[in-house]
C-alpha positions in Angstrom: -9.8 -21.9 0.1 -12.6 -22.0 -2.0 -13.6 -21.4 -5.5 -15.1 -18.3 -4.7 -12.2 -16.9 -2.2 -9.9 -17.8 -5.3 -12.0 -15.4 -7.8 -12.0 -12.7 -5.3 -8.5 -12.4 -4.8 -7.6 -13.0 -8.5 -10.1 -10.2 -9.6 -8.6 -7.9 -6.4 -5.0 -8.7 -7.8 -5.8 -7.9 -11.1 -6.8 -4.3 -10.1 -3.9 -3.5 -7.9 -1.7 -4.9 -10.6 -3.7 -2.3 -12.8 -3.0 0.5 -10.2 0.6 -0.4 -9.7 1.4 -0.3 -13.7 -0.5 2.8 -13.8 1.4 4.7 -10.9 4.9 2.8 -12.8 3.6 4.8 -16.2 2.6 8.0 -14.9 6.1 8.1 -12.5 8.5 7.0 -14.8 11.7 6.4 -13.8 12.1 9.8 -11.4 13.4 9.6 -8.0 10.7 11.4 -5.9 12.3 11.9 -3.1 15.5 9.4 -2.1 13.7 6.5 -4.0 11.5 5.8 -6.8 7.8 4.8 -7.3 8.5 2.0 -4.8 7.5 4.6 -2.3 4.3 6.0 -3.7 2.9 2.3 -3.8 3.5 1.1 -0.9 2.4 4.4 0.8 -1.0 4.5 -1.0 -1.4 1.0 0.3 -0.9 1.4 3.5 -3.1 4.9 3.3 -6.0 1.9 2.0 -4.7 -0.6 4.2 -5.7 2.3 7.2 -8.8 3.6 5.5 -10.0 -0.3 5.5 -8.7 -0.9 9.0 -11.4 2.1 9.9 -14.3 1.0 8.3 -13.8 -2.8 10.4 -15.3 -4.6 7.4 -15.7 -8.7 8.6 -17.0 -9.6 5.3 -14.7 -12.5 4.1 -14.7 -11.8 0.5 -14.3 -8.0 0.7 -11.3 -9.3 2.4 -10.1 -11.2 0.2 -11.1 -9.0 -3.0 -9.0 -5.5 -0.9 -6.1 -6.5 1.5 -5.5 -10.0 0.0 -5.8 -9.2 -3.5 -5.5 -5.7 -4.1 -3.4 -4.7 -1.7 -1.1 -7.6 -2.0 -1.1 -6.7 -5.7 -0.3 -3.1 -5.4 2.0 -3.0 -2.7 5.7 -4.1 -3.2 7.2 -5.6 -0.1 10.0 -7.4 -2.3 10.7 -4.3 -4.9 11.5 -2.8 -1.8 13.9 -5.2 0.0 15.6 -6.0 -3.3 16.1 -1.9 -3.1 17.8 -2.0 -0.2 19.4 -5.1 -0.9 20.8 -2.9 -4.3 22.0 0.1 -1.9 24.1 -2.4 0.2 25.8 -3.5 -3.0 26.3 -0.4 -4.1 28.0 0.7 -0.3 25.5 3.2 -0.2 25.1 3.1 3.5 23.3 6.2 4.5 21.4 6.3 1.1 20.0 3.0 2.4 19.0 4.3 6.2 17.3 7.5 4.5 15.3 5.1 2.5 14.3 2.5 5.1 13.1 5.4 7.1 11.1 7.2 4.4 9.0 4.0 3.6 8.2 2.6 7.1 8.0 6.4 8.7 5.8 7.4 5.6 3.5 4.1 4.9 3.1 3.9 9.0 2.0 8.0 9.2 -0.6 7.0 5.7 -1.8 4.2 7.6 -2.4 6.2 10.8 -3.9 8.7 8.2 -6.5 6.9 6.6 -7.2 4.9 10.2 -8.1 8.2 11.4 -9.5 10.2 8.4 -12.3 7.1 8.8 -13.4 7.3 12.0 -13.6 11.3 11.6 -15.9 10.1 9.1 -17.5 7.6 10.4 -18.4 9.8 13.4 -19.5 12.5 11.5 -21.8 10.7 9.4 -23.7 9.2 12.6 -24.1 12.8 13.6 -25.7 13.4 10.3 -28.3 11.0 10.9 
């Protein structure tokens, strides 16, 4: 990779980290529904991971900067197996199937979301001009 593609994904990283503490601060420690802010993250991510699906950028570096960087940054792929890893230790079984289903059902339903939410958009700006 070079030089450049490193900056853009350090400098995208940097602001989902910044996101990520932020949603960490203003959440606390509550459990919003059966988990924690785990579940906010990773669903706002996958809402931007959609939203950025519909607008079909090609641009390497906006790459790099959003779903390499940013996205990597912000979401938390291992927070969230090391939660279910925690629930199995804990022999909370169905605790652990509530939650499994609540991330993927929720992240996959933003993600369809913001696919869609875009091209709504997207249309309706063409018709604008």
């Amino acid at each position: 990779m070079e030089l450049d593609g490193v900056i853009y994904t350090l400098v995208g990283s940097t602001f989902g980290l910044i996101l990520r503490l932020f949603i960490n601060s203003i959440t606390g420690r509550q459990n919003l529904f059966v988990s924690n802010n785990i579940l906010i993250v990773n669903v706002l991510a996958s809402l931007f991971l959609g939203i950025f699906e519909g607008l079909n950028i090609t641009n390497k570096n906006l790459i790099l900067f959003f779903l390499v960087g940013f996205l990597g940054c912000l979401s938390t792929f291992s927070s969230f197996i090391y939660q279910l890893f925690n629930l199995i230790q804990k022999r909370k079984y169905l605790r652990l199937l509530i939650y499994y289903v609540e991330v993927l059902l929720l992240s996959f339903l933003c993600f369809c979301l913001g696919y869609f939410i875009t091209l709504i958009w997207i249309e309706w700006i063409k018709n604008i001009y």
